[in-house]
N, C-alpha and C positions, 0 to 999 in steps of 0.2 A: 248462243252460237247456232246457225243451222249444221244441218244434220250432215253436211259435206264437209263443214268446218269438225266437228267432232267425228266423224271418219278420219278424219288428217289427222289429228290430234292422236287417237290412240294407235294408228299405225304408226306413228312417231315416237310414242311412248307407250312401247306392247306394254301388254300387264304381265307381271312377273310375281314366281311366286315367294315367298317370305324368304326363305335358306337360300333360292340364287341371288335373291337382293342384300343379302346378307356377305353372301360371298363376294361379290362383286365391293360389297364397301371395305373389308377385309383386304384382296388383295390390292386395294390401290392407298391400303392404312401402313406407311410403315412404323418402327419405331426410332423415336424421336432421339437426339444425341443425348446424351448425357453429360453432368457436371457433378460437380465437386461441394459441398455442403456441409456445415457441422452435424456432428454427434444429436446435437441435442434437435434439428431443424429434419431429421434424416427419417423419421418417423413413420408409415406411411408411404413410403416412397418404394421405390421398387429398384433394387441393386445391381448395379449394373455392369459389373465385373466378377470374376472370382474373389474371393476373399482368403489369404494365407496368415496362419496366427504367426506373427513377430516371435512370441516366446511359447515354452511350456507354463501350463497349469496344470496343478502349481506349479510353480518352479523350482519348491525346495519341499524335502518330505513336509511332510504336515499333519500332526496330529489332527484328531476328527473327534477327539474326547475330551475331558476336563479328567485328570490322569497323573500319572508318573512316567517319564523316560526312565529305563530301563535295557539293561542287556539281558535278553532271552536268555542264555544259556548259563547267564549268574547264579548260581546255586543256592547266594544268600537267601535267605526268609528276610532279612532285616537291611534295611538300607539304608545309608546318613545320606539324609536330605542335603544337596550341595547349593539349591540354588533355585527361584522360581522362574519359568518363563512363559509371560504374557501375550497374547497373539500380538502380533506386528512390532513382537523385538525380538531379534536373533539370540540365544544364548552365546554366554560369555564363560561359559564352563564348560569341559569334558567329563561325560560320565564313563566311568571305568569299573568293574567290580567291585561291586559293596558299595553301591553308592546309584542315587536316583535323583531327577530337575521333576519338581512339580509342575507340570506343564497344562496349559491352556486351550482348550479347541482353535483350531487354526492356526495356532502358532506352529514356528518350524522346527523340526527336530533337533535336541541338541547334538555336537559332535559325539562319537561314540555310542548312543544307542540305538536301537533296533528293532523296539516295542515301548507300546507305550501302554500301561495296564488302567483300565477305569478305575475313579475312584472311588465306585461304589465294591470295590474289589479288594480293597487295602482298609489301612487305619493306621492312622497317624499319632506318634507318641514321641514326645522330648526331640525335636530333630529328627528322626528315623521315621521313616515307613516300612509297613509289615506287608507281603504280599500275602493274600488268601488265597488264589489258587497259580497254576502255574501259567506259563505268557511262551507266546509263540514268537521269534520272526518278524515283523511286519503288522505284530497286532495293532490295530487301531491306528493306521498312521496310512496316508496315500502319498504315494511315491510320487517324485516328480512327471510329471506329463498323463498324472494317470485319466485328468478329463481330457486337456488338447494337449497334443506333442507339438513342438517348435514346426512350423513349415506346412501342417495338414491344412488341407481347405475345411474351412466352418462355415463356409456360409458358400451358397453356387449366386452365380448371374440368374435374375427373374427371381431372386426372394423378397419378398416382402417381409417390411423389415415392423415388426412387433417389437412388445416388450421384452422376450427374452433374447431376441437378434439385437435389440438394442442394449441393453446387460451383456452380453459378450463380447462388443464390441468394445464395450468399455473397459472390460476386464484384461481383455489383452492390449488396452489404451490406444486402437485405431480412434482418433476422435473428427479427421476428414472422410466422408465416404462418398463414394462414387454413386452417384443413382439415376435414372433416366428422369430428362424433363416432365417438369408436368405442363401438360400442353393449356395454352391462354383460348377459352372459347368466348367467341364473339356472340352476345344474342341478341335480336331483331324480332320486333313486332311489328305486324303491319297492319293496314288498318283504319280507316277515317271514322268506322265508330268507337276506337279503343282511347280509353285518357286513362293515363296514368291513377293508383290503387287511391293515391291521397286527394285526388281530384272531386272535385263537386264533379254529380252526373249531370250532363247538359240530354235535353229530350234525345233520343235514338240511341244514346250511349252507351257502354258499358267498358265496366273498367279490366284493365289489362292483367290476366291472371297466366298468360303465358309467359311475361318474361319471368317475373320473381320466382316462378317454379323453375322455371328452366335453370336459370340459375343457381337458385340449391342443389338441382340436380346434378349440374356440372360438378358445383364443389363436393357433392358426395361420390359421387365418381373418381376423385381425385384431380379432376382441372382446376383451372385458375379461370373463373368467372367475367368476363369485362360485357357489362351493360350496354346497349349500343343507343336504349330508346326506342319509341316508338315511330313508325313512319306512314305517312298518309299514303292514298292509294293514289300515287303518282310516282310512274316509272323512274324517270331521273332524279325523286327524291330518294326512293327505293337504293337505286344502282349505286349514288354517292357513298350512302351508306354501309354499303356490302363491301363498296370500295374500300370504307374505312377500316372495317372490322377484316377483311384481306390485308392490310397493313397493318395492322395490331395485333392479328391470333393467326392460331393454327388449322382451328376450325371456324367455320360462322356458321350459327343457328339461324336461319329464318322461322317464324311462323306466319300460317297466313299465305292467302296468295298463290296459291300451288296447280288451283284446278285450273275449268276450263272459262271459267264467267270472264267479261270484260276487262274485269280492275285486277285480274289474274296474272300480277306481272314477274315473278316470279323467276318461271322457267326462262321465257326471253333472254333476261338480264344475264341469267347463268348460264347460257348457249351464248351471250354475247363476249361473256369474261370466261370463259374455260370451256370444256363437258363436260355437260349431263350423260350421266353413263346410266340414270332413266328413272323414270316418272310416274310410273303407276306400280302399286303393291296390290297382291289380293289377298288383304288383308282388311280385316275391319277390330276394330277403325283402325285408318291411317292409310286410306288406296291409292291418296294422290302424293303421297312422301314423292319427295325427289334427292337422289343423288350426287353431286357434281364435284369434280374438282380444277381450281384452276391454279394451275403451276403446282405446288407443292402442298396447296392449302385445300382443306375438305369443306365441301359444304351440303347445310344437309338444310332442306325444304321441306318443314314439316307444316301438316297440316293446321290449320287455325283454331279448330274445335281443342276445347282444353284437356279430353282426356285423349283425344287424338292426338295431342300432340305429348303428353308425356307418356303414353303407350310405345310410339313411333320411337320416343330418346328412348326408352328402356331396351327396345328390343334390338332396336338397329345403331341409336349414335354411342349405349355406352359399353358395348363392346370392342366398337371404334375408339373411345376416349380410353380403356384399358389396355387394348394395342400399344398406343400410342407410347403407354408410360412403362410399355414392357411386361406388362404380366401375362403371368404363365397361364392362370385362368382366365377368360375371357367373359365368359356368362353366368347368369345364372342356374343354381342346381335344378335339375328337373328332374321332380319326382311323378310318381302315378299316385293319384287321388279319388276318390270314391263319392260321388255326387251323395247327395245330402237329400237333393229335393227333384223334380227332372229342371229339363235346361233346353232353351231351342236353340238350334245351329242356325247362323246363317245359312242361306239358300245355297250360295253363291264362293263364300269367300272364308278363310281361318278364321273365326275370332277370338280374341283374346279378351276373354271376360273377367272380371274383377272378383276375387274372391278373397274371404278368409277361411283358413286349410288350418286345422288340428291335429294334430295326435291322438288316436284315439283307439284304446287297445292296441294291435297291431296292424295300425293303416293311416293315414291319413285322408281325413274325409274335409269333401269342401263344400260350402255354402257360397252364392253368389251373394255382391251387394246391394243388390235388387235389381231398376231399371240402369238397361246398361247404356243408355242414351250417349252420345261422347260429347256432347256439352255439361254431361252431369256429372260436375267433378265428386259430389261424394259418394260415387260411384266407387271412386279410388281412394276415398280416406278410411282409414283403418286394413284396408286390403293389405291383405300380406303374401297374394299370386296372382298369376296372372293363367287363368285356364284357358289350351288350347282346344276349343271347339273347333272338328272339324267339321266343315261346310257337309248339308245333307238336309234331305227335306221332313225327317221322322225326328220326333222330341226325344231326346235321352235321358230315358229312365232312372229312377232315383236309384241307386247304386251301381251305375254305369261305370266304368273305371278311365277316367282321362289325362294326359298330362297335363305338368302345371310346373310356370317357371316360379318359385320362392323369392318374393320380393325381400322379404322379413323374418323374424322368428316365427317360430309355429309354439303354439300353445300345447301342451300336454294333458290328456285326461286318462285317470285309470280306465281301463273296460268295465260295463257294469257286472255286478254278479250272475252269472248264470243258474 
């Protein structure tokens, strides 16, 4: 492009800094409707209404010991055994004075008594049981409603529903639950030197490591993955495309395509099917991310380089894919970290550099992946952050203290001895 043409260009597309580009994809992210799902499918998902328990838990007193039913205030020592009761069968006896049900953890109380004494507390002879010490009231036994009462909310809208939201759910037998969609992302390669991973390389080639990424990343995100392929560097194959994945998802991924070079088709396309609400991040990598949405659908232009481009998902689309399905969290943790070794900022722009972050005594110290090149994807393998370098022209000193967004677990080391 001459230098008039690229004048045009970035007055079209100011450069913005990370948190307004961020913001900007936020407010135009709402969250998706929600639907109805079994028990077992619900996992995962993000809840999408209040929750009120049907019944109490328990429902009926219930023993919490392996024991004797008993009346507190019985004064007997000695008690004729009437009857045993098993967890999950109701007693078929009344106990009355001078008289005790050998009873089962879980099980429900029989009618008439009012403690239930352990049985490492008694001793058992000819039918009768002897108590050893005396019994209170209420001993060992949890009253009806004493975890949920009938009607309390157990669960808010925005929960994300684990194993134990998934256990309670069950227990008080809701087995339809409501939770927000998970949004269907489209992704797009583009590209005349990209063939596919199973592909013979032909001269000038290389094979396509942005979509397959992209796509685990959606589904770790919690989206729904749809492949679009890859497309040569021609506009109306491009446009068809985007068209398709516009009628199929919620989002489209591009890669590829974003800057300013000739076969840059990118932007066009999505100034011709919606707005670009904009086009340059100062950010590295990832400066030429773009934005857009047309009608109701998002789309996000990220760069072609491979660690630019799952830099750019991380930071910017899968906050937008969390929106999307309702949660309350939206990013990653961001902790302060304590460089390891020093580190050069870009000149110019944030970067986000690739590291692994430890535990270590009381700090978390981080080590970068080495060259942070953004074609060099194992730059990013094993990285468990992402460090915010801010832009500045002096090296920062090995134990300089910087943020870092937590991709991963952090590993733990004791402190050495002093």
């Amino acid at each position: 492009m001459r230098p008039a043409e690229i004048a045009a260009y970035e007055e079209r597309y100011p450069l913005l800094d990370g948190e307004t580009a961020l913001q900007i994809i936020l407010a135009h992210t709402p969250v998706l409707a929600s639907e109805t799902v079994p028990l077992a499918a619900a996992a995962g998902r993000v809840l999408a209404t209040d929750l009120q328990a049907p019944l109490s838990l328990p429902p009926f007193p219930q023993a919490v010991v392996d024991g004797y039913a008993v009346i507190a205030a019985d004064p007997s020592p000695r008690r004729r055994l009437l009857a045993e009761v098993p967890a999950g069968h109701p007693g078929a006896v009344t106990v009355t004075p001078g008289t005790a049900v050998r009873i089962m953890t879980g099980a429900p109380l029989p009618p008439g008594a009012d403690a239930v004494v352990m049985v490492e507390h008694t001793s058992e002879e000819d039918g009768w049981v002897v108590l050893h010490r005396p019994v209170r009231p209420g001993d060992n036994i949890h009253p009806v409603g004493l975890d949920v009462q009938a009607g309390e909310t157990v669960l808010r809208r925005g929960t994300l529903l684990g194993a134990p939201e998934i256990g309670l759910l069950a227990t008080l037998g809701i087995t339809q639950v409501p939770v927000y969609r998970q949004p269907v992302v489209a992704v797009l390669s583009t590209g005349d030197e990209l063939v596919p991973a199973e592909a013979p390389l032909r001269p000038g080639a290389i094979r396509d490591s942005n979509q397959p990424a992209l796509l685990v990343a959606v589904r770790e995100a919690g989206g729904l993955p749809l492949a679009l392929g890859i497309a040569r560097d021609r506009a109306a194959e491009q446009e068809a495309l985007i068209r398709q994945g516009l009628e199929r998802a919620d989002v489209v991924l591009t890669s590829g395509g974003v800057s300013v070079g000739g076969r840059d088709f990118i932007k066009p396309i999505l100034e011709r099917l919606g707005r670009v609400h904009f086009g340059r991040v100062a950010i590295k990598p990832g400066k030429p991310l773009t934005f857009a949405t047309v009608g109701d659908r998002l789309v996000f232009g990220l760069p072609g380089n491979p660690v630019s481009s799952l830099v750019t998902f991380e930071v910017f689309v899968r906050p937008a894919l969390r929106r999307l399905q309702g949660f309350r969290h939206l990013h990653r943790p961001e902790v302060m970290v304590y460089l390891e070794h020093p580190v050069q900022p870009s000149r110019d722009r944030l970067e986000f550099q690739r590291a692994v972050v430890r535990w270590h005594g009381d700090r978390f110290l981080a080590r970068t992946t080495g060259l942070q090149a953004s074609s060099r994807l194992l730059s990013l393998v094993g990285a468990n952050a992402l460090l915010k370098i801010t832009a500045g022209p002096a090296v920062l000193p090995a134990g300089s203290a910087v943020p870092a967004l937590l991709l991963g677990p952090v590993e733990t080391f004791a402190a050495e001895p002093r």
